[in-house]
C-alpha positions as CSV (number, residue, x, y, z in Angstrom):
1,X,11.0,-20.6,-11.4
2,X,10.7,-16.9,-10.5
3,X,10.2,-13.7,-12.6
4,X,13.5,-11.9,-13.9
5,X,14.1,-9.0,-11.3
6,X,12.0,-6.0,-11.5
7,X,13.9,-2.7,-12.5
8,X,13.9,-0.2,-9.6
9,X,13.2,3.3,-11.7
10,X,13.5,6.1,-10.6
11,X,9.7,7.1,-10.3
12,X,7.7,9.1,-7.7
13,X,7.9,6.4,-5.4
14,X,11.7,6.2,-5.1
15,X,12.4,9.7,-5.3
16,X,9.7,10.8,-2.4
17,X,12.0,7.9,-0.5
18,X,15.3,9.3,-1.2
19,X,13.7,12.3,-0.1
20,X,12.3,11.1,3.1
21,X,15.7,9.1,3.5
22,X,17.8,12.4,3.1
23,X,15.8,14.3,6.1
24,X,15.8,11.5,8.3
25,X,11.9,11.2,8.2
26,X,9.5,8.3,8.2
27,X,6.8,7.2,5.4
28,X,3.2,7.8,6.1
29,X,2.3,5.2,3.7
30,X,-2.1,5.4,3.8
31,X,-4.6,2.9,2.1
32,X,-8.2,3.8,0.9
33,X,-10.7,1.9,-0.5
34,X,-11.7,3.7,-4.2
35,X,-15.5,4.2,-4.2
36,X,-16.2,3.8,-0.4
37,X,-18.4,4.7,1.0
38,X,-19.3,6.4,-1.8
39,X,-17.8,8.3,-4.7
40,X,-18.3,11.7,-3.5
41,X,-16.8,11.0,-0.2
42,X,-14.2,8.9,-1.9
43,X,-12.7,12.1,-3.8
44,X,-12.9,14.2,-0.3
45,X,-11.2,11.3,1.8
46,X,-8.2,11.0,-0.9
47,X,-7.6,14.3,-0.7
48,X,-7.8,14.7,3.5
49,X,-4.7,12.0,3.7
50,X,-3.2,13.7,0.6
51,X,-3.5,17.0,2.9
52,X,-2.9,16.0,6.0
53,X,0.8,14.6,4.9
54,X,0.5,11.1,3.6
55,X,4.2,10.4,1.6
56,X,2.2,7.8,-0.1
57,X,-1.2,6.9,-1.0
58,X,-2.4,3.3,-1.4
59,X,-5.9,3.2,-3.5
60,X,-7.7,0.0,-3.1
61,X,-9.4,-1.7,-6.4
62,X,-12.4,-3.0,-5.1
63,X,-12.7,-6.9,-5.2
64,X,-15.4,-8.8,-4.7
65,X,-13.5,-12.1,-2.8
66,X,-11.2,-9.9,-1.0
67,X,-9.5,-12.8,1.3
68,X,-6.3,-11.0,2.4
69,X,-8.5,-8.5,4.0
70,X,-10.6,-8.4,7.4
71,X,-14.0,-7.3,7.8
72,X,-13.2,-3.3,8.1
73,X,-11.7,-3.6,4.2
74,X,-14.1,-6.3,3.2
75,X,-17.1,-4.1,4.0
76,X,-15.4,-1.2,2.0
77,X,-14.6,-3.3,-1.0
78,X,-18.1,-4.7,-1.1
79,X,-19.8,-1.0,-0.6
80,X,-17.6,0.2,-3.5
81,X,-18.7,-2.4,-5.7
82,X,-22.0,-1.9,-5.0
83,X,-21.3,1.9,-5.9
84,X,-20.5,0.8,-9.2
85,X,-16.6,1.4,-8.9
86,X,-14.3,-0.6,-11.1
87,X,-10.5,-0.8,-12.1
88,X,-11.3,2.0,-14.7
89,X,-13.1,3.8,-12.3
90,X,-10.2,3.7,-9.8
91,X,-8.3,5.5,-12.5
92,X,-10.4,7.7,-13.4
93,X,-10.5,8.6,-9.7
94,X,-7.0,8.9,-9.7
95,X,-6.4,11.1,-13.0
96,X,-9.0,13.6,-11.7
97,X,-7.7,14.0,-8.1
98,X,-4.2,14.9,-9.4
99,X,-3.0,14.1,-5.6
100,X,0.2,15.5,-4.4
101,X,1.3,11.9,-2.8
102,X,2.3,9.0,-5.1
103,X,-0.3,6.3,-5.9
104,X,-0.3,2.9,-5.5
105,X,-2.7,0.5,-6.9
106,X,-3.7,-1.6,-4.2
107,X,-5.5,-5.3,-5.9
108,X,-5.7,-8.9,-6.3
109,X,-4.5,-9.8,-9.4
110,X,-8.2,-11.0,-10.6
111,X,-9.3,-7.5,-11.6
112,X,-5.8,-6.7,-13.3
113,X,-6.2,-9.1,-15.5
114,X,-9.8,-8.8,-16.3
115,X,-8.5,-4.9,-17.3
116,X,-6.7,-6.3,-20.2
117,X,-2.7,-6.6,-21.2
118,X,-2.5,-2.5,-21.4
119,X,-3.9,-2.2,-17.8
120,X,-0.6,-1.4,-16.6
121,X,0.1,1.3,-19.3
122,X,-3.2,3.6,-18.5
123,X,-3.1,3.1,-14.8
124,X,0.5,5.1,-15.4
125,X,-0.7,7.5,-17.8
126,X,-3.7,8.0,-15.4
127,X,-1.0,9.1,-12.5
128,X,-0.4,5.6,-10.7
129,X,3.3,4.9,-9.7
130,X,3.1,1.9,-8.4
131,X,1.3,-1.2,-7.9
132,X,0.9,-3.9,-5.2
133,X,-1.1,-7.5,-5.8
134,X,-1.7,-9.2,-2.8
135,X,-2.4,-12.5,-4.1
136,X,0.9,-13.1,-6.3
137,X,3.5,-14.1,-4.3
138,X,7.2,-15.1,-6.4
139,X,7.3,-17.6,-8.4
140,X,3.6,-18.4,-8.6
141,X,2.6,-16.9,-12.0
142,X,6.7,-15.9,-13.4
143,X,4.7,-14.6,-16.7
144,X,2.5,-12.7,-15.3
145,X,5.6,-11.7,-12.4
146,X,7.5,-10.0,-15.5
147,X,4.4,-8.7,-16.9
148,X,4.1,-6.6,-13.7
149,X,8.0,-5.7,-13.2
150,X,8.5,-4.9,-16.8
151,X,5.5,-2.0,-16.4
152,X,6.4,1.8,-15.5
153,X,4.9,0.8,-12.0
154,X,7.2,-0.2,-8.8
155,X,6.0,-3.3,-7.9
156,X,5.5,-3.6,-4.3
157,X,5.7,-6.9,-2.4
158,X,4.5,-8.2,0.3
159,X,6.8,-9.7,2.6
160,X,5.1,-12.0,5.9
161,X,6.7,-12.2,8.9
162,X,7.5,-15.7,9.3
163,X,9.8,-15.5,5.8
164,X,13.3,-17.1,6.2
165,X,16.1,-14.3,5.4
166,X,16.5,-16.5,1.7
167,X,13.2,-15.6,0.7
168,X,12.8,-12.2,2.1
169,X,15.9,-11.4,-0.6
170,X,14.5,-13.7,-3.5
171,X,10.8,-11.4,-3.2
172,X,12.7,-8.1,-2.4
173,X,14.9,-8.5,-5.4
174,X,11.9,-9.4,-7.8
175,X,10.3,-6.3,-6.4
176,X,10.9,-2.3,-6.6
177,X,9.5,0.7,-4.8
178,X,9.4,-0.4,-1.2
179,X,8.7,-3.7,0.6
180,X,6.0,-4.0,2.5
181,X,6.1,-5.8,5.7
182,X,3.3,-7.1,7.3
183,X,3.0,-6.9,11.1
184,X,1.6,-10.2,11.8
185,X,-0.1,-13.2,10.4
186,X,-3.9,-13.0,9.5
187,X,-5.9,-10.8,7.5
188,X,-5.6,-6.4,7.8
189,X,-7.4,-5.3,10.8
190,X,-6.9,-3.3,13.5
191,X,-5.1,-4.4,16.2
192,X,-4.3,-2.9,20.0
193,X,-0.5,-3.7,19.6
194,X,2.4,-4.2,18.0
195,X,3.6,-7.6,17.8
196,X,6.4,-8.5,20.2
197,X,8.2,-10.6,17.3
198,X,8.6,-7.3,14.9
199,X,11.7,-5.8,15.5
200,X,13.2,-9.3,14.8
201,X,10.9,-9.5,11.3
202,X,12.7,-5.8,10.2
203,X,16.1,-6.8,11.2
204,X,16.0,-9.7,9.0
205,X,14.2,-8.0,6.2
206,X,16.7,-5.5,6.3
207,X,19.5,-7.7,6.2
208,X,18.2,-9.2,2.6
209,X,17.3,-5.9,1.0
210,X,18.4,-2.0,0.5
211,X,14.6,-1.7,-0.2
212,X,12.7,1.4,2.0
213,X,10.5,-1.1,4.4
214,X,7.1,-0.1,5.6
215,X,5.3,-2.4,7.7
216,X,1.5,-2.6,7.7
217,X,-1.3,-5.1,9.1
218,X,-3.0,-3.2,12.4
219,X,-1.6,0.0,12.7
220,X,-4.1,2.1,13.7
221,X,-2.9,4.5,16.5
222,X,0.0,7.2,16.5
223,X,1.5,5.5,19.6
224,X,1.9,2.2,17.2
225,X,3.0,4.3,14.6
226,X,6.1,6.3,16.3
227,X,6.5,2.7,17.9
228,X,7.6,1.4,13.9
229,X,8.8,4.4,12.9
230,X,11.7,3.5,15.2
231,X,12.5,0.4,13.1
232,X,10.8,0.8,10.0
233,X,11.0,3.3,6.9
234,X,7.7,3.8,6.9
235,X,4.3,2.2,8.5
236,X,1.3,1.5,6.1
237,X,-2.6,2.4,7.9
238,X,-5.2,1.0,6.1
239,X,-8.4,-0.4,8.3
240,X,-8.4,2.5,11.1
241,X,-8.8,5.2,7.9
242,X,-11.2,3.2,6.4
243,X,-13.5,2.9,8.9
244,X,-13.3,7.0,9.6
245,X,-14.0,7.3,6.5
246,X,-17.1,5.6,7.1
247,X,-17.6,8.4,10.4
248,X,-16.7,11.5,7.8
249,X,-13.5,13.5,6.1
250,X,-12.8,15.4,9.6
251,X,-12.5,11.7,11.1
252,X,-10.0,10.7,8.1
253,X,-7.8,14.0,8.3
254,X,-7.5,13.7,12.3
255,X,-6.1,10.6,12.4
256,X,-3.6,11.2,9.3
257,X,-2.8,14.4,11.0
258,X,-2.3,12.3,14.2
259,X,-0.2,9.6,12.5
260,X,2.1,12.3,10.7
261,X,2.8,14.3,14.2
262,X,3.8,11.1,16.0
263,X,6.3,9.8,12.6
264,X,7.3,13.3,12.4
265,X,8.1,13.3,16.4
């Protein structure tokens, strides 16, 4: 039995939509591991995409059995937790960085829960808008579904590729924000093209929901990124930013500057 729907509210998240909705434009929806590769650089990366004209800014909570993730992401989480960063530190990171983008909480639900029952509550009064588990698909856990929907946060789902129309619906109406679409089955990862069976995937998500969807899972160029932006409401970069992060900022805000020029095109 699956979670009562989630209430789409009308916080940061939808109203940077409705505003990228009413000029036509595309989401630059960008992920970041918190902590990686170290706190210091952290801060300076969050603020290059933040600059360099993310819509949206995905921060990942550090995790140490991140299975949803390849080794790029894996790597990060691992370095972060070696660094000492935790849920608490994520928002900490977050309250002090006061970033113009809306944040995302990007976890597995093992570290939600081991923040205790008000985790939701002070990762909104710390400046997070929404939040995305990537293990907790509908139906699985319908208590701790509601928990999550009930919150301030849009609760982002995760949508695969292979989902029949039904179910696209059934997750998009238990969810709030956006929907993110993954590209293609595996892990995260970059990848050297788009998949050919895409523009069927959005075309049936779209059918089942009035939800903004961005589609993530190996983007990494600007050529893949105008390529969605032609179907999508948005694209989601996570791996190809993480691992210039691990080069330096300059790397981070070239490619987000690249990726906002070829949405923006």
């Amino acid at each position: 039995m699956a979670s009562p729907s989630a209430t789409i509210s009308p916080n940061a998240i939808t109203r940077r939509f409705d505003a990228i909705r009413s000029a036509s434009g595309r989401a630059l929806v960008c992920y970041l591991t918190a902590g990686h590769p170290d706190l210091v650089r952290s801060r300076e990366t969050l603020h290059a995409v933040d600059d360099a004209g993310a819509d949206i800014i995905e921060i990942g909570v550090p995790f140490s059995d991140p299975i949803a993730d390849g080794p790029i992401i894996q790597k990060s989480s691992h370095r972060a937790l070696a660094n000492g960063m935790t849920f608490d530190g994520a928002l900490e990171l977050v309250a002090s960085l006061k970033l113009s983008a809306p944040v995302v909480l990007f976890s597995y639900l093992n570290p939600i829960l081991r923040a205790g029952p008000d985790a939701l509550a002070r990762a909104a009064s710390a400046g997070v808008s929404g939040i995305l588990i990537t293990d907790l698909p509908v139906g699985a856990d319908p208590a701790r579904e509601d928990w999550l929907a009930s919150s301030d946060l849009a609760f982002i789902r995760l949508v695969a590729p292979t989902t029949p129309r039904e179910r696209m619906a059934d997750i998009a109406r238990h969810g709030s924000g956006f929907v993110y679409l993954i590209s293609r089955l595996g892990v995260t990862g970059v990848q050297e093209s788009v998949a050919s069976s895409l523009p069927e995937s959005i075309l049936r998500l779209r059918s089942a929901t009035t939800l903004p969807i961005c589609v993530g899972f190996g983007v990494a160029t600007a050529d893949q990124a105008r390529a969605i932006g032609r179907l999508a409401d948005g694209v989601v970069v996570g791996s190809a930013l993480v691992r210039a992060a691990e080069e330096s900022t300059d790397a981070v805000s070239k490619l987000t500057r690249g990726l906002r020029e070829a949405l923006d095109g």
